[in-house]
C-alpha positions as CSV (number, residue, x, y, z in Angstrom):
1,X,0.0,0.0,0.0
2,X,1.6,3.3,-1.3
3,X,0.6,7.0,0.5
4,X,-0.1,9.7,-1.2
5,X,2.3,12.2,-1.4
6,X,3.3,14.5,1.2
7,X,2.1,17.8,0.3
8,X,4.3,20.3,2.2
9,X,7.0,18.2,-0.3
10,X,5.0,19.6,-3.4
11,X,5.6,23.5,-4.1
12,X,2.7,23.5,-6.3
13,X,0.7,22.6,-3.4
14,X,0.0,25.5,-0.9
15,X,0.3,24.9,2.5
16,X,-1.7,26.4,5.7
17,X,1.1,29.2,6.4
18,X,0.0,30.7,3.1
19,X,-3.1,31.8,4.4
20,X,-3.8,32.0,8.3
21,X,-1.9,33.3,10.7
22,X,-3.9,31.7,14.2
23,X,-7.0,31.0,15.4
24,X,-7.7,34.8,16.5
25,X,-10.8,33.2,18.2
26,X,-13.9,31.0,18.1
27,X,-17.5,32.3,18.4
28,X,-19.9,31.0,20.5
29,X,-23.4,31.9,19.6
30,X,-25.7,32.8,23.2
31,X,-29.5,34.0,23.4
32,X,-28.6,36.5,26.2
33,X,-25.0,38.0,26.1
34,X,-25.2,39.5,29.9
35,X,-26.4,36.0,31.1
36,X,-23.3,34.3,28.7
37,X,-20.7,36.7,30.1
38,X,-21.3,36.6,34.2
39,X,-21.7,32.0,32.9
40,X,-17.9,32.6,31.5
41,X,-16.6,34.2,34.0
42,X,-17.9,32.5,37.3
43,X,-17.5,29.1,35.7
44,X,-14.1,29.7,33.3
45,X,-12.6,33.1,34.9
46,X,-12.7,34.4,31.7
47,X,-12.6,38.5,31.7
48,X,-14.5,40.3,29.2
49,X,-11.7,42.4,26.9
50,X,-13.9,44.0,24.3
51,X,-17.6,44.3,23.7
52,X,-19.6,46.3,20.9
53,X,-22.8,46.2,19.3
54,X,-22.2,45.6,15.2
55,X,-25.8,46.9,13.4
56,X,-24.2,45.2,9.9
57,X,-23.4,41.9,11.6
58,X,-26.9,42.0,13.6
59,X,-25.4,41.2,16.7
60,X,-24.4,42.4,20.1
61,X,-20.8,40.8,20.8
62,X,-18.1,40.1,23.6
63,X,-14.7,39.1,23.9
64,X,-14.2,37.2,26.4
65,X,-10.3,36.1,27.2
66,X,-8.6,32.8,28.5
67,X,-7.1,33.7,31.7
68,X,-3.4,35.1,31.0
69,X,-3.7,34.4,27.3
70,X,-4.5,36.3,24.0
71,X,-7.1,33.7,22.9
72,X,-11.0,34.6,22.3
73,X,-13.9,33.2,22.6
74,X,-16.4,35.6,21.1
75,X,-20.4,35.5,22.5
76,X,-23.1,36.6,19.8
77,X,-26.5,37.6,20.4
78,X,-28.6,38.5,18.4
79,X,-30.0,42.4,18.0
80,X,-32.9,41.0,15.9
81,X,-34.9,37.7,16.0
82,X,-34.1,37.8,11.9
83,X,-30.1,38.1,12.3
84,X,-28.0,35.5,11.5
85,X,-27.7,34.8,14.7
86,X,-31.0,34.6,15.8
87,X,-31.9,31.9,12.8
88,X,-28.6,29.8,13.9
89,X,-30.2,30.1,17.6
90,X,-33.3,28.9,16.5
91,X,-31.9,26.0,14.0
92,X,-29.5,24.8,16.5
93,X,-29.4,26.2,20.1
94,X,-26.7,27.6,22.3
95,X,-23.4,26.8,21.1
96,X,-20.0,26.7,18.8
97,X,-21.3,28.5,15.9
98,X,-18.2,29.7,14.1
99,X,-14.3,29.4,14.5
100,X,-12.3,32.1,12.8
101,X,-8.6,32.6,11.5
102,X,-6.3,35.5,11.5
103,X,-5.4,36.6,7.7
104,X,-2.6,39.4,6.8
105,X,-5.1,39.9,3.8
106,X,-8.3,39.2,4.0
107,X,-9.2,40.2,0.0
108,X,-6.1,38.3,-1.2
109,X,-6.8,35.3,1.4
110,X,-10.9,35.1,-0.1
111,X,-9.2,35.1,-3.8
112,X,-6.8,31.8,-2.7
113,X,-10.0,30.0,-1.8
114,X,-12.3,31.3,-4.2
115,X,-9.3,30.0,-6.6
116,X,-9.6,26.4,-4.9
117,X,-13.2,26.0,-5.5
118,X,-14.4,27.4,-1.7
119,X,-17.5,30.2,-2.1
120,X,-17.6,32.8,0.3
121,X,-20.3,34.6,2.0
122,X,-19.2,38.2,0.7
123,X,-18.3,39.8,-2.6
124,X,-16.3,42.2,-0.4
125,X,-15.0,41.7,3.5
126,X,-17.3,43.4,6.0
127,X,-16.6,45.3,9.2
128,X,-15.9,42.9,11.9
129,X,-15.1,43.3,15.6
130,X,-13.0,46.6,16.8
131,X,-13.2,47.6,12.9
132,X,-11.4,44.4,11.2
133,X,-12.3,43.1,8.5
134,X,-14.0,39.8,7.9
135,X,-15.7,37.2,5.1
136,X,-16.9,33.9,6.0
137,X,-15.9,31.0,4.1
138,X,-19.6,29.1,3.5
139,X,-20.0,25.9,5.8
140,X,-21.2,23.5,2.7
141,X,-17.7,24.2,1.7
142,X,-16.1,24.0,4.9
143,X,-17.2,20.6,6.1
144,X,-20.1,22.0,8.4
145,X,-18.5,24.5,10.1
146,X,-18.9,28.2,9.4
147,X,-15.0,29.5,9.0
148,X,-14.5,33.2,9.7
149,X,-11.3,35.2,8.1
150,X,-10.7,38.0,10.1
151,X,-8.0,40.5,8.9
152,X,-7.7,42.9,12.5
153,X,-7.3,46.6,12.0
154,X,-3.2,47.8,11.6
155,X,-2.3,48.8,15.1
């Protein structure tokens, strides 16, 4: 029995450092983000480090961080019962609703995997948390899960 060949062997074969830089977080979608924040930080210690409403995005969001760490979990409500959110809530429930990497270039990152057959959500990256910018690959493509590209603002 033969394997197939190793792809990080293959220069005609990209490899994951092409595109993402980390996980910048994972996002966790709630019904009530008050309720979701005092639940992460009595159970996990978890502090919140950033929290905005995003009218575009229809939700209300927090950052909550892993103690001593610079890894996310972001909580989504939903502002309207017609969001995205709000339909994921009422499909699926409380839960892991999206896991997103850090890109240096969002545009040029959506054009690699438009390039390898991947559609994403947005002609054009959106505003994202604290002003970044964002596009979502689509979760028929993505084995299920809902993969976010964020791209954070320079500074």
């Amino acid at each position: 029995m033969s394997l197939p060949p190793d792809p990080s062997q293959d220069p005609a074969q990209p490899s994951g450092e092409d595109l993402f830089v980390c996980i910048d977080h994972v996002g966790v979608a709630v019904p009530d983000l008050d309720a979701a924040i005092a639940f992460y930080a009595s159970a996990f210690g978890m502090e919140t480090v950033h929290r905005e409403t995003n009218e575009e995005q229809g939700v209300e969001e927090a950052m909550v961080a892993v103690a001593g760490t610079e890894q996310r979990i972001q909580l989504l409500a939903p502002l309207t019962p017609d969001s995205t959110i709000a339909k994921f809530l009422d499909r699926s429930g409380p839960g892991l609703q999206q896991i997103a990497y850090r890109v240096v270039d969002v545009e040029h990152t959506a054009q690699v995997l438009r390039e390898r057959g991947l559609r994403l959500l947005y002609d054009q990256p959106r505003r994202g948390t604290a002003g970044s910018r964002v596009n979502f690959v689509h979760p028929k493509d993505a084995g299920g899960v809902l993969v976010e590209l964020v791209q954070p603002t320079a500074g």
